[in-house]
C-alpha positions as CSV (number, residue, x, y, z in Angstrom):
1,X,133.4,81.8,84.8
2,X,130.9,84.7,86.2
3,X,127.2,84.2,85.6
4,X,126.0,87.3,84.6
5,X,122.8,88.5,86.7
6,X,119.5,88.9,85.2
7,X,118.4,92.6,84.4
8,X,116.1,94.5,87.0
9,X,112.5,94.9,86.4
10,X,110.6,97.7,87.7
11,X,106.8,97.8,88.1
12,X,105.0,100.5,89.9
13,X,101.5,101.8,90.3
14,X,100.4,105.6,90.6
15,X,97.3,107.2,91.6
16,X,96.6,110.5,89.3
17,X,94.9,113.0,91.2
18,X,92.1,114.4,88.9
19,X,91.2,111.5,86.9
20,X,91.2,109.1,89.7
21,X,92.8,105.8,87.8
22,X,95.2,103.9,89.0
23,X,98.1,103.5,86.7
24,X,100.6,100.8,86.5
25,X,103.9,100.7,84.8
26,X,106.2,98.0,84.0
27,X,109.6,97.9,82.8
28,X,113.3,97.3,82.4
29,X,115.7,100.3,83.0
30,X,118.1,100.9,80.4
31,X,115.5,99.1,77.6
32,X,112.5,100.5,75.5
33,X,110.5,97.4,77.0
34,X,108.6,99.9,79.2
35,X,104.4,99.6,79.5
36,X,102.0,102.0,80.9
37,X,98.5,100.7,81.3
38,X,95.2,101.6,83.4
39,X,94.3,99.6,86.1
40,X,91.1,98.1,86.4
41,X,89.4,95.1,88.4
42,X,90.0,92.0,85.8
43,X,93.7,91.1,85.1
44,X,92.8,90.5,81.6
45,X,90.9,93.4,80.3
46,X,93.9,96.2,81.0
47,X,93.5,99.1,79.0
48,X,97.3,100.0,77.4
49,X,98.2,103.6,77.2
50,X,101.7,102.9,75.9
51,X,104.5,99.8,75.2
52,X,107.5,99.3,74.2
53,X,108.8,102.7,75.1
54,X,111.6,104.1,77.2
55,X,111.7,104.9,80.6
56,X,112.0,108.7,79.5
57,X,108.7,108.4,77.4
58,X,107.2,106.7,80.7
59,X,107.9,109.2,83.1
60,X,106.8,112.0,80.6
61,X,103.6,110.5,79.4
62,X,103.2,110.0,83.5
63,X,103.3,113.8,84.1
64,X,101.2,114.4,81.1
65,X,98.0,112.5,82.2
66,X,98.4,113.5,85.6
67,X,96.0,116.6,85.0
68,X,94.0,114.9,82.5
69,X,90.2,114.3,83.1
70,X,89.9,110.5,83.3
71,X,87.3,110.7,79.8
72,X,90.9,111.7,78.3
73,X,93.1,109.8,79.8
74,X,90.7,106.4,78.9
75,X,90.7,108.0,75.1
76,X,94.7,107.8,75.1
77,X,93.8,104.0,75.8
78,X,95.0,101.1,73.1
79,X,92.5,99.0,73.9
């Protein structure tokens, strides 16, 4: 009997150019599990801009902030 393998998680980081935050995002391809959140110095106090979505929503919330001033892109921000 074949063990099946565990699913691929993706994480990646990316700077956007005209806010100046760094932006992480986390995820499982093929699953809404997907996170975005803003990257700041403590581990514990990460601002969420979205989870649970799809890849699709990642990639186009991604392009959205890009040319966001960083004021905006903290407002998006869950918490």
């Amino acid at each position: 009997m074949e063990a099946k393998k565990p699913l691929a998680k993706v994480e990646g980081r990316k700077r956007l150019k005209l806010s100046g935050l760094t932006v992480g995002f986390r995820g499982t391809p093929s699953l809404d599990d997907w996170v975005v959140y803003i990257l700041t110095g403590t581990k514990s106090r990460r601002w969420i801009l979205v989870d649970r979505v799809s890849e699709r929503r990642v990639k186009a919330l991604l392009a959205k902030i890009q040319s966001m001033p960083k004021r905006e892109v903290e407002r998006l921000a869950k918490g």
